[in-house]
C-alpha positions as CSV (number, residue, x, y, z in Angstrom):
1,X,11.6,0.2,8.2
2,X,15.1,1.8,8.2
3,X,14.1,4.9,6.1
4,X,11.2,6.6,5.9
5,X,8.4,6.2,3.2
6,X,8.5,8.6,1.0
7,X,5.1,10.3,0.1
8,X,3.8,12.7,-2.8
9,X,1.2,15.0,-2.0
10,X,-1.4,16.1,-4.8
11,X,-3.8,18.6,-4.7
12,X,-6.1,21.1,-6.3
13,X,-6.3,24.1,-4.2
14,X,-5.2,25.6,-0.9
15,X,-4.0,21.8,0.3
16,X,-5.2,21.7,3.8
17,X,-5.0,17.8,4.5
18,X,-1.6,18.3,2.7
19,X,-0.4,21.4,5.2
20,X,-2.2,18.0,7.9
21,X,0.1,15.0,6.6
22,X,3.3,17.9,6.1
23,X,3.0,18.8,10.0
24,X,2.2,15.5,11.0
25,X,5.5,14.1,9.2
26,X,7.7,16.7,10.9
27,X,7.0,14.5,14.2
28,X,9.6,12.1,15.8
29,X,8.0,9.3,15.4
30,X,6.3,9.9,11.8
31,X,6.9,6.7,9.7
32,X,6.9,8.9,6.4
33,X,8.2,12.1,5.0
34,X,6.7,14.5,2.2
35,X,8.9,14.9,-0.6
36,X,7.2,16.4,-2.9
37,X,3.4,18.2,-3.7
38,X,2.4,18.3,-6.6
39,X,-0.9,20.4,-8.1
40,X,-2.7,20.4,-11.6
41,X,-3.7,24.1,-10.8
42,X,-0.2,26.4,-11.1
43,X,-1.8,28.7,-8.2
44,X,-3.2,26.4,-6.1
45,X,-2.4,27.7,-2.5
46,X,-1.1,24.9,-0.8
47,X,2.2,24.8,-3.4
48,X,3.6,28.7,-1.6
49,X,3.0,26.6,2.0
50,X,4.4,23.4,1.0
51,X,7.6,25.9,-0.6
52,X,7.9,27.8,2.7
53,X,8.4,24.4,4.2
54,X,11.1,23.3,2.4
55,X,9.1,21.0,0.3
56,X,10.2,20.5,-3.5
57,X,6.7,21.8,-5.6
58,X,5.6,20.6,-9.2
59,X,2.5,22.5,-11.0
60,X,1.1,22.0,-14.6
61,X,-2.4,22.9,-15.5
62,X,-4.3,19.9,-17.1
63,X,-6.3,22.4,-19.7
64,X,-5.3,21.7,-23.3
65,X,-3.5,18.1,-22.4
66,X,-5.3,15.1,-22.8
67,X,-5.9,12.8,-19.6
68,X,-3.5,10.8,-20.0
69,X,-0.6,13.0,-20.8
70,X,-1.3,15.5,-18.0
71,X,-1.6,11.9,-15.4
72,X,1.7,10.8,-17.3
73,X,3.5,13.9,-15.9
74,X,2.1,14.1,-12.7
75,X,3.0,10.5,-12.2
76,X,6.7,11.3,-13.6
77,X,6.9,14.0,-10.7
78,X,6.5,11.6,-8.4
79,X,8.5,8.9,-9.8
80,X,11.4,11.6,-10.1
81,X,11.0,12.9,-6.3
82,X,11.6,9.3,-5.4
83,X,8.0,8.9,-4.1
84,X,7.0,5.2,-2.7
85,X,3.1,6.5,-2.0
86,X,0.7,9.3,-3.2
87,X,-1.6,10.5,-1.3
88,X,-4.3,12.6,-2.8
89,X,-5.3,15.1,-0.6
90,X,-7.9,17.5,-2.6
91,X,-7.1,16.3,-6.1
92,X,-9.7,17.3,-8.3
93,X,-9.3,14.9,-11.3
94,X,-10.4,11.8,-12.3
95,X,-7.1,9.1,-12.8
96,X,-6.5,7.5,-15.5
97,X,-6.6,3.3,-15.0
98,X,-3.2,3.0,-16.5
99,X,-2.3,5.5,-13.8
100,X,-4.1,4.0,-11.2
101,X,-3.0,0.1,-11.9
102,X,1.0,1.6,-12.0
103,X,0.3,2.5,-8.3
104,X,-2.0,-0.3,-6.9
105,X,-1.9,-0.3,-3.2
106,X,0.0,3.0,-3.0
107,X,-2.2,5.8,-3.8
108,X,-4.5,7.0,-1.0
109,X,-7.6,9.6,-0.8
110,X,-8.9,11.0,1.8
111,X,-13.3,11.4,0.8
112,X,-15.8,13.6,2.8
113,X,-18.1,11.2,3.7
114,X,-18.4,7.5,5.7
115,X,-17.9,5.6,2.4
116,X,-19.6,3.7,0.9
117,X,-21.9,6.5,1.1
118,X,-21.9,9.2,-1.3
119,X,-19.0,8.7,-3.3
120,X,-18.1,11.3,-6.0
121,X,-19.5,15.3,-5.2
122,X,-22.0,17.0,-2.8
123,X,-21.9,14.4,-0.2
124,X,-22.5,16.5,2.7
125,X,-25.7,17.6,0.9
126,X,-26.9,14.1,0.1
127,X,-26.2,13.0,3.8
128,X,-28.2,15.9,5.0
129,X,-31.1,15.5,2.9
130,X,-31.1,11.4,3.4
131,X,-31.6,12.2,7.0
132,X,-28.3,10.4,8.4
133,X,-27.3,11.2,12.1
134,X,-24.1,11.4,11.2
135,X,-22.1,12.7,8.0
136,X,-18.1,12.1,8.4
137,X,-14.5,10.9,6.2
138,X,-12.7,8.2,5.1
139,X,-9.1,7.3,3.8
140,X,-9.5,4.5,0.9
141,X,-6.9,3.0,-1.1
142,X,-7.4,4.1,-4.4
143,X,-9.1,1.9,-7.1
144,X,-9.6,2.3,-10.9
145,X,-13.7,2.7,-9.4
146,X,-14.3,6.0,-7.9
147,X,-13.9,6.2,-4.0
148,X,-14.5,2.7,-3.8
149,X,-11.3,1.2,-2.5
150,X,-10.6,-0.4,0.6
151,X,-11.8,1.6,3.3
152,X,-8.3,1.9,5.8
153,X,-9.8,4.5,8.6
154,X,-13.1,6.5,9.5
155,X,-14.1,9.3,11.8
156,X,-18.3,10.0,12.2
157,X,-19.2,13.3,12.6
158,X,-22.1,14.6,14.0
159,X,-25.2,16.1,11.9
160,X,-27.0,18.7,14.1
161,X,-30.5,20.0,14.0
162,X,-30.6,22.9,11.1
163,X,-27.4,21.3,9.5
164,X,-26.2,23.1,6.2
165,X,-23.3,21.7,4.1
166,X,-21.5,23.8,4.8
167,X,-21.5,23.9,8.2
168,X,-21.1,20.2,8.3
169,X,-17.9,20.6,5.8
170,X,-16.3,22.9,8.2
171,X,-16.4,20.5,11.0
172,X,-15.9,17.4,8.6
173,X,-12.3,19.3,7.9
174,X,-11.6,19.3,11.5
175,X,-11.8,15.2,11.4
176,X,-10.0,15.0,7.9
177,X,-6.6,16.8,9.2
178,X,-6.8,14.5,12.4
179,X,-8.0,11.1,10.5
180,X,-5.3,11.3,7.2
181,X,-2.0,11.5,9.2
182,X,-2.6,8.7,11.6
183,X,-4.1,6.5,8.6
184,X,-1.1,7.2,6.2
185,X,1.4,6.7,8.6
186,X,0.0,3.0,10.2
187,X,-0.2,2.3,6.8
188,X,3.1,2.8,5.3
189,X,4.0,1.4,8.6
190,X,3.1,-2.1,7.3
191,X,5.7,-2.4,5.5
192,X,8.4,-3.4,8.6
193,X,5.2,-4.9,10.6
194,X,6.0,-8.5,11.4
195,X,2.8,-9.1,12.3
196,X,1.1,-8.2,9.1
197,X,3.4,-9.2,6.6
198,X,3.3,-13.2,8.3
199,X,-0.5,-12.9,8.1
200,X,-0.2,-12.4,4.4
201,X,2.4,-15.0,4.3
202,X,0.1,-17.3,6.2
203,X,-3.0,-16.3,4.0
204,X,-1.1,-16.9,0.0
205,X,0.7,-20.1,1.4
206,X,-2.6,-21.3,3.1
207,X,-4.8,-21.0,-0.4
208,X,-2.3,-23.5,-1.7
209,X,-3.8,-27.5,-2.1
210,X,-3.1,-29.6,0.3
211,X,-0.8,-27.4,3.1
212,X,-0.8,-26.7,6.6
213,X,1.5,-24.9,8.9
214,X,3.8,-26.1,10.9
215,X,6.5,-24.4,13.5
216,X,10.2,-25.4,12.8
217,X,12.4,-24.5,15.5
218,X,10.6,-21.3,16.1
219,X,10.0,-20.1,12.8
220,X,6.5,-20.6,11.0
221,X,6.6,-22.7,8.4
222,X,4.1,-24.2,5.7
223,X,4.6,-27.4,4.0
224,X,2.4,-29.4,1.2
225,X,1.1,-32.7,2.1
226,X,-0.2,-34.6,4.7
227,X,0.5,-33.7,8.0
228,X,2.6,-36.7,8.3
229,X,5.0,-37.0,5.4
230,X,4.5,-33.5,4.6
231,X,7.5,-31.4,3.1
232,X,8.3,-28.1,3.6
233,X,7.9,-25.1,0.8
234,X,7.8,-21.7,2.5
235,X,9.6,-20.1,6.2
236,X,8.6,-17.0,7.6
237,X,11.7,-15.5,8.8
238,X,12.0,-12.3,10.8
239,X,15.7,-11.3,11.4
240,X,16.8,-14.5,12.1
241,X,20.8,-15.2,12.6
242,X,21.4,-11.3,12.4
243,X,19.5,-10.6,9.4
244,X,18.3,-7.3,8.8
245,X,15.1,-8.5,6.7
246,X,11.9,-9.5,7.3
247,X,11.9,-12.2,4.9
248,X,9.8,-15.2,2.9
249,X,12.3,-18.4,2.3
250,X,11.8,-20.1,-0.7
251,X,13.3,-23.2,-2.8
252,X,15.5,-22.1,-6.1
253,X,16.4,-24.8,-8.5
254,X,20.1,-24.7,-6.8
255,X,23.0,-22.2,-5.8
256,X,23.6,-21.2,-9.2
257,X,20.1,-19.8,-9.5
258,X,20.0,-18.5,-6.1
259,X,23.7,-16.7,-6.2
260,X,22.5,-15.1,-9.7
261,X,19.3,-13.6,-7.8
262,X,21.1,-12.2,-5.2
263,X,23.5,-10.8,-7.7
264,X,21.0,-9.3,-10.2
265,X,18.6,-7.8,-7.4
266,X,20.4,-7.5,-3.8
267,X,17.5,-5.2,-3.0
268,X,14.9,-8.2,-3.6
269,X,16.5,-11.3,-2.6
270,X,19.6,-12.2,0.0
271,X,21.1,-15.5,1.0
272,X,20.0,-17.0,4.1
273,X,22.2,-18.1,7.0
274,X,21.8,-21.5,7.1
275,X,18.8,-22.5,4.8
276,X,21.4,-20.7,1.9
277,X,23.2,-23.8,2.2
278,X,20.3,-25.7,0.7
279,X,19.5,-23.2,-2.2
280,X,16.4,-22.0,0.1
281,X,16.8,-17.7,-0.5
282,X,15.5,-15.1,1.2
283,X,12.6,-12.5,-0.4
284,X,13.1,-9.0,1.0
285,X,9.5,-8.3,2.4
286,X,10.2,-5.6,4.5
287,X,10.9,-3.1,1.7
288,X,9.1,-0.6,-0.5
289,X,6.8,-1.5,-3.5
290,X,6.7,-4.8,-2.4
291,X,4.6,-6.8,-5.4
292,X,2.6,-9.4,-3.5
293,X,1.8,-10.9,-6.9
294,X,5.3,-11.7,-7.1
295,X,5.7,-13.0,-3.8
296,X,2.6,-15.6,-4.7
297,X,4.3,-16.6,-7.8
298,X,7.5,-17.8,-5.7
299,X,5.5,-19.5,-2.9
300,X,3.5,-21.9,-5.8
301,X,6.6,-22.6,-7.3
302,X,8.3,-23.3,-4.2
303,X,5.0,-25.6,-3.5
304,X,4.8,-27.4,-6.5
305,X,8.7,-28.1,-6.0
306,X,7.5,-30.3,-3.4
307,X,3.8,-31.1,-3.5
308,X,2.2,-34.9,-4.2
309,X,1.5,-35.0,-7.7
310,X,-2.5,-35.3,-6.6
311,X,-2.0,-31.8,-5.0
312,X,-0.4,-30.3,-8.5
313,X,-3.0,-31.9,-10.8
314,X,-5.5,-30.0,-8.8
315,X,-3.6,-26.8,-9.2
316,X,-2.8,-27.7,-12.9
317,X,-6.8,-28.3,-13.8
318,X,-7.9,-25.0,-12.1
319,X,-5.4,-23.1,-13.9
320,X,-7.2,-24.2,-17.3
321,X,-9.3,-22.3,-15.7
């Protein structure tokens, strides 16, 4: 990834894992940069830090507005700082699902506790009193359910004899500022990582009837059919002939659609070298905001362009479905 990703910080209060993930973005190698932190509480501490850094601020107090109109202008904060990810880093307030489907797959949280244990309040508490040898915190994607996203990174920590909570919260803290940097930035990192983005490739092409993988002159490639007569559908393609993408290569209807594509949305799509020539194009997959949903959708229509007709009658009966 060229640029960095671009990351909105919300908080409550005197933003401590946001002061962690403003530091840690100030490194050389940081994949991401904070561009702006945001707070529903117009004193909330951690706005004078992030200001003393440099960092463009954003406060409104949610009392009198509705839930959805006070989300509606956080989320416009963010949208207007440019943001590609929030990360919630002692944001006391509930989302809204609207809010939360609008940023599906980038909006993190760091939680005090070794989810799926103890989500929601007083989890040091509750780990205490249950008896567990150790309490700890975890970064989840956020989900419409509370703190009960995909779990992306974990540190234990310790529970000692004569434990309070809030002992156990001062060294939890220690393990949040050390646990949310390194998990935001392998995260966002995904986004140029060959690696990953082929295995999701592999995995959405793979569910498809009737396909296998197959090599062609060292690029992975998945075709529908036997293994025989099969044709091709989908190549991963990483850079290939000078290319500056990371890219899925799919089958338009022709040049004519393929040329208006690249026209309408040079961001999304590009002409391949080569497999342009055929009115295969290229889907940008090494970018920002990146909607796998959409990517599916191209990869079954580039199957069914090719696909027996047993292999699409499959499809077509499980999508009465």
């Amino acid at each position: 990834m060229a640029d960095k990703a671009r990351i909105a910080v919300f908080i409550s209060g005197r933003g401590s894992n946001m002061a962690a993930l403003l530091y840690a973005s100030q490194l050389p190698d940081s994949p991401y940069e904070v561009v702006l932190v945001a707070a529903n509480d117009p004193e909330a501490q951690g706005l004078e830090l992030a200001a003393a850094e440099g960092v463009p601020t954003f406060a409104l107090s949610h009392k009198g507005l509705g839930r959805a109109e006070h989300d509606a202008a956080m989320e416009q904060a963010a949208r207007d700082a440019g943001a590609d990810y929030i990360a919630l880093a002692g944001y006391m307030r509930i989302l809204t699902e609207r809010f939360v489907e609008n940023w599906q797959g980038r909006m993190l949280n760091i939680h005090p506790s070794l989810l799926p244990k103890y989500p929601g309040l007083d989890t040091h508490q509750r780990a205490i009193d249950a008896g567990d040898r150790h309490g700890g915190v975890s970064v989840h994607l956020v989900t419409s359910e509370l703190d009960a996203g995909e779990v992306l990174g974990q540190i234990r920590v310790k529970i000692r004899d004569g434990e309070t909570p809030g002992s156990l919260a001062e060294r939890v803290r220690f393990a949040e500022h050390q646990l949310y940097p390194r998990v935001l930035g392998d995260y966002v990192r995904r986004e140029s990582d060959p690696s990953y983005l082929l295995d999701k490739i592999r995995e959405l092409a793979l569910a498809l009837p009737q396909t296998h993988e197959r090599e062609s002159h060292g690029t992975p490639g998945w075709r529908a059919g036997s293994e025989k007569s099969g044709k091709y559908f989908a190549y991963f393609s990483d850079r290939h002939h000078g290319s500056d993408y990371t890219a899925l290569l799919v089958k338009t209807s022709g040049m004519d659609e393929l040329l208006d594509l690249v026209e309408a949305q040079p961001q999304t799509y590009f002409k391949p070298a080569y497999y342009g020539a055929s009115g295969w194009i290229g889907l940008i997959l090494n970018r920002p905001e990146l909607d796998w949903e959409h990517v599916g959708e191209w990869l079954e229509r580039s199957w069914r362009s090719v696909a027996p007709k047993s292999a699409t009658k499959l499809m077509n009966v499980a999508d009465e479905f």
